[in-house]
C-alpha positions in Angstrom: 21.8 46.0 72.3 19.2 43.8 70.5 19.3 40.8 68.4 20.5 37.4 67.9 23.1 37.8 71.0 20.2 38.9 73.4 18.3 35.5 71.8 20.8 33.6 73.8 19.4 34.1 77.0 16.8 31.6 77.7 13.5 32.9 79.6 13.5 31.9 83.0 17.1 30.6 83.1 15.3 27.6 81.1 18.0 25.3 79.6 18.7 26.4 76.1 17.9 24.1 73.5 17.6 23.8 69.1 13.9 24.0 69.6 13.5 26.4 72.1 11.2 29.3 71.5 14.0 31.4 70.7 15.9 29.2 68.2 12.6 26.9 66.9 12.3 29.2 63.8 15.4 29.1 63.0 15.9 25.5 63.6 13.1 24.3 61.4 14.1 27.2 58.6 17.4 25.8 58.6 16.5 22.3 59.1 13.9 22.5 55.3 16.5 23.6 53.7 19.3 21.2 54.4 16.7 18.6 53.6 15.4 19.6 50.3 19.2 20.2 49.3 19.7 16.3 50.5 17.0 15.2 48.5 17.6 17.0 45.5 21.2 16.1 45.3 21.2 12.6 46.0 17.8 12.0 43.6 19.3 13.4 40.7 22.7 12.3 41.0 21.3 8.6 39.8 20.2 9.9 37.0 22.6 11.9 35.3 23.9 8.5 33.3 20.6 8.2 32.1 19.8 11.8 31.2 23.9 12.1 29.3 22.5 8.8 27.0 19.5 10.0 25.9 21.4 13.5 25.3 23.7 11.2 23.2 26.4 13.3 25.4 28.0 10.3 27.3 31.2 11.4 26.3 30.7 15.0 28.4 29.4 13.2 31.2 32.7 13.8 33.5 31.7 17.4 32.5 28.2 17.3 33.6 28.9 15.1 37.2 32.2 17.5 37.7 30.9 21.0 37.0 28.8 21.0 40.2 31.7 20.4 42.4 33.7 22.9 40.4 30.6 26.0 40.6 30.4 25.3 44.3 33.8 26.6 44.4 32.3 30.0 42.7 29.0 29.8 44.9 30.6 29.3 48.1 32.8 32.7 47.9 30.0 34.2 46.5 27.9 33.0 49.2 30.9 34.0 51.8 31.7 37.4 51.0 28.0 38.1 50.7 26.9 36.8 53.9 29.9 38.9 55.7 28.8 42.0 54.0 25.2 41.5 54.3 24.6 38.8 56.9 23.4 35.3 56.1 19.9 35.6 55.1 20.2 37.4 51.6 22.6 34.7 50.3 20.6 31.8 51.6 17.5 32.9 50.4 19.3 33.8 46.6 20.9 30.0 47.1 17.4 28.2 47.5 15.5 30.3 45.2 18.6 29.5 42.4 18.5 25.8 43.1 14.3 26.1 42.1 15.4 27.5 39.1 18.5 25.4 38.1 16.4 22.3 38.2 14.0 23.3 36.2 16.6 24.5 33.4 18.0 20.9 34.1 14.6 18.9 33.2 13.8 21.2 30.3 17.5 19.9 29.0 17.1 19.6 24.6 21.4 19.5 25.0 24.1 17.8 27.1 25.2 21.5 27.5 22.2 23.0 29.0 22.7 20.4 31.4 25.8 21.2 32.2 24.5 24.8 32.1 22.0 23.6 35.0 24.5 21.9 36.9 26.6 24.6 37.0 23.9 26.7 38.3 23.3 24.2 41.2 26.6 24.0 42.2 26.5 27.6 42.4 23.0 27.3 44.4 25.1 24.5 46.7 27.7 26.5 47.5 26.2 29.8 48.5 23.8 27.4 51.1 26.2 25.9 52.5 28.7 28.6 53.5 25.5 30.9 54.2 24.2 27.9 56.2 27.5 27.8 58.5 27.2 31.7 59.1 23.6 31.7 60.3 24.5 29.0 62.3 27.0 31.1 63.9 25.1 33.9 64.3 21.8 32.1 65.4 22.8 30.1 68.3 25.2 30.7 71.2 29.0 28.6 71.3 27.1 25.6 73.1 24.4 24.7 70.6 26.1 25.1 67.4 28.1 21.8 67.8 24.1 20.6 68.0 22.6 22.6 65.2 25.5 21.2 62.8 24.8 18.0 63.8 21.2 18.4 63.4 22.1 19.4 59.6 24.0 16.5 58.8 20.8 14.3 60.3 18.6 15.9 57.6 20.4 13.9 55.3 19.3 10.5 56.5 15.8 10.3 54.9 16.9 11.6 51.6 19.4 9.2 51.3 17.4 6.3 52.2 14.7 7.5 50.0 15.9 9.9 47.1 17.9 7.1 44.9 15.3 4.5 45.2 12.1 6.9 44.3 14.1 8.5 41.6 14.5 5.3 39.7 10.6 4.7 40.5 9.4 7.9 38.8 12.6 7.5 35.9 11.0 4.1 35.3 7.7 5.2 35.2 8.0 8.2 33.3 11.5 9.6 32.5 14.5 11.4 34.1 13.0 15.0 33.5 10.3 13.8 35.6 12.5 13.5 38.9 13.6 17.0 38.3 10.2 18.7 37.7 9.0 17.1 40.7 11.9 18.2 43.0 11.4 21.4 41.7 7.6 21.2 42.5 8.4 20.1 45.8 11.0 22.9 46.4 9.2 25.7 45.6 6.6 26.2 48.7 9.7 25.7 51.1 11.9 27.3 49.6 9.2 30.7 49.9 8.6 29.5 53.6 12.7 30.0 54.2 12.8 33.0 52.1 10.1 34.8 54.7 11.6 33.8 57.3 14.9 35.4 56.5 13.2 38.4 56.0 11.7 38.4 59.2 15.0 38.5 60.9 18.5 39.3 59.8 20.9 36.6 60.6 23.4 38.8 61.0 26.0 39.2 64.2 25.3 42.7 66.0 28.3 45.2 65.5 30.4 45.9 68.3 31.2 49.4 68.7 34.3 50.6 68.5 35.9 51.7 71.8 38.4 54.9 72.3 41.9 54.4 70.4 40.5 50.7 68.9 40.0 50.6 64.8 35.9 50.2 63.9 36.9 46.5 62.8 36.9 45.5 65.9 40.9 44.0 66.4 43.0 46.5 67.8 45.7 47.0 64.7 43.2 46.1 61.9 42.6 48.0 58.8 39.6 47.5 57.3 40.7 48.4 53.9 43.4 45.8 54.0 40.6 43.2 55.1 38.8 43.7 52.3 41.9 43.7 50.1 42.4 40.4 52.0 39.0 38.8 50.8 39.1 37.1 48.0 37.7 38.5 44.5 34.8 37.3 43.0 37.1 37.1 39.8 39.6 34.8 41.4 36.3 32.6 42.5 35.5 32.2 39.3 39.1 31.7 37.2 39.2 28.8 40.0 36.1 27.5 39.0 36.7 27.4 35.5 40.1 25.8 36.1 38.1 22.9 37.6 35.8 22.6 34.7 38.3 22.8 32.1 40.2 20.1 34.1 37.1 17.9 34.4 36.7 18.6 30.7 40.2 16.7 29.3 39.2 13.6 31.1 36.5 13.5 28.4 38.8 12.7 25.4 42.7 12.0 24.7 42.6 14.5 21.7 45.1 17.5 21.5 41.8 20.1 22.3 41.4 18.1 25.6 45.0 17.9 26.2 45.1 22.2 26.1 42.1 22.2 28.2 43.6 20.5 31.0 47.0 22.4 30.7 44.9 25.8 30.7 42.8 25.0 33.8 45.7 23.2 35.8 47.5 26.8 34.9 44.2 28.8 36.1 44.4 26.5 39.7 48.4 26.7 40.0 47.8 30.4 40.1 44.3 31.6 41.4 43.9 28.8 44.0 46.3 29.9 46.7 44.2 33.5 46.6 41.4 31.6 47.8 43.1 29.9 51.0 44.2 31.5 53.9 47.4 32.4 53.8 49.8 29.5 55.6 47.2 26.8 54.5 49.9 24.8 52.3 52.0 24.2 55.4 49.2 24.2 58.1 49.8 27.0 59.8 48.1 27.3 63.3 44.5 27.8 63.3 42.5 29.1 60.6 44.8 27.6 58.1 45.1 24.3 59.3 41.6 23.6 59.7 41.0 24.4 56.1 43.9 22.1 55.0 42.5 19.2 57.4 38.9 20.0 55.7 40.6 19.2 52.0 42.2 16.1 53.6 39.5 14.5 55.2 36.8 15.4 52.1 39.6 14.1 49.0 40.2 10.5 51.5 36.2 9.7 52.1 34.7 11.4 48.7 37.2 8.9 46.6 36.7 6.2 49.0 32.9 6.6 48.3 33.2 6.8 44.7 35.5 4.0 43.9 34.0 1.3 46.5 31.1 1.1 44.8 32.6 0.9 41.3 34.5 -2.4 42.8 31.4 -3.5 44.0 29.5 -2.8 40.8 32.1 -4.2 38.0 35.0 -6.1 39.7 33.1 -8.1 42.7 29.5 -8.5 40.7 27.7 -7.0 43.9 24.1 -6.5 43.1 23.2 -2.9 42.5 20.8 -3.4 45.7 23.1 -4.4 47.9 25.7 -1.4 46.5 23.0 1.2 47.3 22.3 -0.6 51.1 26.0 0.2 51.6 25.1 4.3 51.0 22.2 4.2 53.2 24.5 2.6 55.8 27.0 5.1 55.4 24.6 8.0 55.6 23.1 7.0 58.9 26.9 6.1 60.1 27.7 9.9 59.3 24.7 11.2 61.1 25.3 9.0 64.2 29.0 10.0 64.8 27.9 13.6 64.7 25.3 13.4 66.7 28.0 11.3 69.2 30.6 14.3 68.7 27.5 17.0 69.6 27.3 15.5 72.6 31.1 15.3 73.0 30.9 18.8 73.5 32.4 20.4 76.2 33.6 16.8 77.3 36.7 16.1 74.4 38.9 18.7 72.8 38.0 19.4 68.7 40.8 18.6 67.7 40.8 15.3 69.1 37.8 14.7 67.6 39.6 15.2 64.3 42.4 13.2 65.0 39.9 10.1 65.9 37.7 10.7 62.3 41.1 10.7 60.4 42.2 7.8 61.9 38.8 5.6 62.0 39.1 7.0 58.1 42.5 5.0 57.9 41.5 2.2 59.2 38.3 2.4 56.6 40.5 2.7 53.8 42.9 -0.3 55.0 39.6 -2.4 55.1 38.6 -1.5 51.6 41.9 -2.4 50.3 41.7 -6.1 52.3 38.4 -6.4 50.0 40.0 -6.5 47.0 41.3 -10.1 48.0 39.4 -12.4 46.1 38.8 -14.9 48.6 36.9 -12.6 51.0 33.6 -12.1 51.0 32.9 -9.5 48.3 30.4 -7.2 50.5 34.0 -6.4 52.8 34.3 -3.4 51.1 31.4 -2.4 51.3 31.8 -1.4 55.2 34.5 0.4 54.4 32.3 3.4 53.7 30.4 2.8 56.8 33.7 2.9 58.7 34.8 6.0 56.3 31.3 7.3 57.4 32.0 7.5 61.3 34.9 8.7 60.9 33.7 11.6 58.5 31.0 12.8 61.1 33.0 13.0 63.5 35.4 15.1 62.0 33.9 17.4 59.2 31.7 19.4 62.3 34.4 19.4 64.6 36.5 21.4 61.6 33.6 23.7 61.1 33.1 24.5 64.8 37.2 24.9 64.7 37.1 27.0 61.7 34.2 29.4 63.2 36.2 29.4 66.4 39.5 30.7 64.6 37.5 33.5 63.2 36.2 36.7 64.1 32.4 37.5 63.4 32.9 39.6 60.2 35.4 37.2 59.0 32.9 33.7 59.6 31.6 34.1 55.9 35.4 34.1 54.7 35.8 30.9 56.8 33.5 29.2 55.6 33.9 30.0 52.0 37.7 28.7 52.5 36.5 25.5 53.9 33.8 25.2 51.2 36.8 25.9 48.5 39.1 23.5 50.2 36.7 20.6 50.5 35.7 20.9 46.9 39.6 20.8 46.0 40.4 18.0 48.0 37.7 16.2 46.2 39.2 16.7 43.3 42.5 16.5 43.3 42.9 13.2 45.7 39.7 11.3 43.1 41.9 12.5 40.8 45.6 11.3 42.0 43.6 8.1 42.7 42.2 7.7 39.3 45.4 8.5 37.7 47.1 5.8 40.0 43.8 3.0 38.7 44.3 4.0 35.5 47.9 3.8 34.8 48.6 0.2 36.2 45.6 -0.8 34.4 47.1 0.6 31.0 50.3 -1.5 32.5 48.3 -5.0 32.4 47.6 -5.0 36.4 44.3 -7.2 37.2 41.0 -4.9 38.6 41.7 -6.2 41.9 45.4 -4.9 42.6 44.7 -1.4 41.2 41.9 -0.7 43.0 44.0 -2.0 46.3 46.2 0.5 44.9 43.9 3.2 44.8 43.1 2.9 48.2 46.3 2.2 49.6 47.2 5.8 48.2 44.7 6.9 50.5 46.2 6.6 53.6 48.4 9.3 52.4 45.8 12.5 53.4 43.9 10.4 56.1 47.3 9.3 58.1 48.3 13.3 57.4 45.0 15.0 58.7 45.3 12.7 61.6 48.9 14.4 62.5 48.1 17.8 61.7 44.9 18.1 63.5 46.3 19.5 66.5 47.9 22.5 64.7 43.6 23.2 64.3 43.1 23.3 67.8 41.0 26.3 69.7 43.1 28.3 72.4 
């Protein structure tokens, strides 16, 4: 039998490694486009404020910063049920040819809608590279380097986010907004053909087993394939949850009764299409599969919200220069790619789940610091190392859920996986910034000071950090 699984032996019993002959393509192929996708997402994000004024769509800006996470949801089934019926390469190459396009509909933007329109479109893009990312990954490289090759991925982020915020407001400056996203799309577009050929060159795609005497064609003795694919979630239930999110991000725009309806009609579309999308026993962490993707919407909703609102106290309750808020993302990036570089070499040496429980708890203790920085007579840069401390902690547990998520799942069932974990991080996101915000808000509509509801806020984050630290072990690999 030929192809990726035969890759795995190295010529000469040489040790195996990212870069080795075998694996280099891929490596670099995969390696582009986790970069560009770095780039282009923390670039632009800076200036979506300035592109919603000059729209004169301010108000719809919670639509236009929230509709990303809420397409992902779409792109990353999308991206999961293709890659499992098709291998990994035809939704990758769609995702990074989309994400050419989207930015170009978002810098020809005459509307605040068609720039929502274009973020939609990238979340879409997002999603379907991510998941289809994950798959090759577990396809391309044998059990031992994968830990590696994910850790490799979340290093690709470090440049961009040293340099993407601080060029974009260069060329914004200097020119204007759609400037930074004609230019990533220039940039993107000889790459993204490079990655495109490259997947054509070679399918990313696990070699069938074949099926023995008296044992189904699936693969698991007892399967049914038609009740697998019944199992899979629709593409129709994707996208009811995806507009669920959007309509939700939608009524935090206004306090008017069509804003109220939205947000009864997309809680109503999640309530009921959301649990379609999970593994079944997710809710009450069930062994395995389901646990991991629970621990995934933990860990995301704790550090996302932590990242969001520590620079928000920073920026308008602690008079932090904007500088000095933007030193405390770079730190934080490099933190993340550190502690999974530390847990890819881990491998082998410390049990996943572990791993998990240490990246929930270093999380807690992040989140604990944050709140002691809302005392006013600390300095006012204390909470800003909370989301280096969040940082660790998050690298050393999103990989290890991955790896636990791939492990839990059989190869025509890794797109699904990863899908599920795309779907629970983006929900996790939400709902805890959401809880949080609700929590901020309502003691400030009460008269509380800035300083006591933020402590607030992130006192309510211990709840899924202290949580994903006791569940992890109902994650861990046989």
């Amino acid at each position: 039998m030929t192809g990726p699984a035969t890759a795995h032996q190295a010529p000469g019993g040489a040790e195996e490694r990212l870069f080795s002959p075998a694996y280099a393509a891929a490596t670099i192929g995969f390696a582009a486009v986790m970069f560009l996708t770095g780039f282009a997402a923390l670039a632009v994000v800076p200036m979506l404020p300035v592109a919603a004024r000059e729209l004169d769509g301010v108000p719809l800006y919670p639509l236009v910063a929230g509709c990303f996470v809420a397409a992902s949801l779409f792109g990353g089934v999308l991206g999961g049920d293709w890659a499992d019926r098709a291998g990994a390469g035809r939704p990758l190459a769609a995702g990074v040819v989309l994400a050419v396009v989207t930015l170009v509909v978002s810098a020809t933007s005459t509307t605040i809608w068609q720039l929502a329109v274009g973020r939609f479109l990238d979340g879409v893009a997002a999603g379907m590279i991510a998941v289809a990312i994950n798959t090759a990954i577990a396809h391309a490289y044998p059990d031992r380097l994968r830990a590696r090759a994910l850790a490799l991925m979340s290093t690709c982020w470090i440049i961009p986010s040293l340099a993407g915020p601080p060029l974009a407001g260069l060329v914004a400056e200097w020119w204007s907004w759609r400037a930074v996203f004609f230019g990533l799309a220039a940039l993107t577009v000889i790459p993204s053909l490079a990655v495109v050929l490259l997947l054509r060159s070679r399918s990313w795609q696990a070699p069938p087993e074949e099926p023995e005497p008296g044992r189904p064609e699936s693969g698991r003795p007892g399967s049914d394939p038609s009740a697998e694919r019944a199992s899979r979630p629709t593409l129709m239930v994707a996208a009811a949850v995806s507009v669920g999110a959007a309509l939700g991000q939608y009524a935090v725009s206004g306090w008017d009764v069509r804003h109220l309806l939205c947000g009864v009609a997309g809680l109503a579309l999640l309530v009921v299409f959301v649990p379609r999308l999970l593994p079944p026993g997710t809710w009450r962490a069930a062994r395995g599969l389901p646990a991991a993707v629970l621990l995934r919407g933990l860990t995301s909703g704790a550090y996302f919200t932590l990242e969001a609102f520590v620079p928000l106290l920073l920026t308008t309750a602690r008079r932090v220069p904007p500088v000095q808020t933007g030193l405390a993302f770079t730190g934080a990036a490099i933190a993340w790619a550190g502690s999974s570089w530390l847990q890819g070499r881990l491998q082998g040496r410390v049990s996943r789940h572990r791993l998990v429980t240490a990246g929930a708890l270093v999380m807690g203790a992040a989140v604990v610091v944050a709140a002691v920085g809302t005392l006013p007579g600390l300095p006012a840069l204390t909470a800003a190392g909370a989301m280096v401390l969040a940082a660790v902690g998050m690298g050393m547990a999103a990989p290890s859920l991955t790896l636990l998520s791939l492990t839990h799942s059989p190869p025509d069932r890794q797109g699904y996986a990863g899908s599920a974990m795309q779907t629970s991080q983006n929900l996790g996101q939400m709902a805890v910034m959401g809880l949080a915000a609700a929590l901020f808000n309502l003691l400030l509509g009460f008269g509380s000071a800035d300083l006591p509801a933020y402590a607030a806020a992130f006192g309510l984050l211990l709840v899924p950090s202290v949580l994903a630290a006791a569940l992890a072990v109902r994650a861990r690999s046989v």
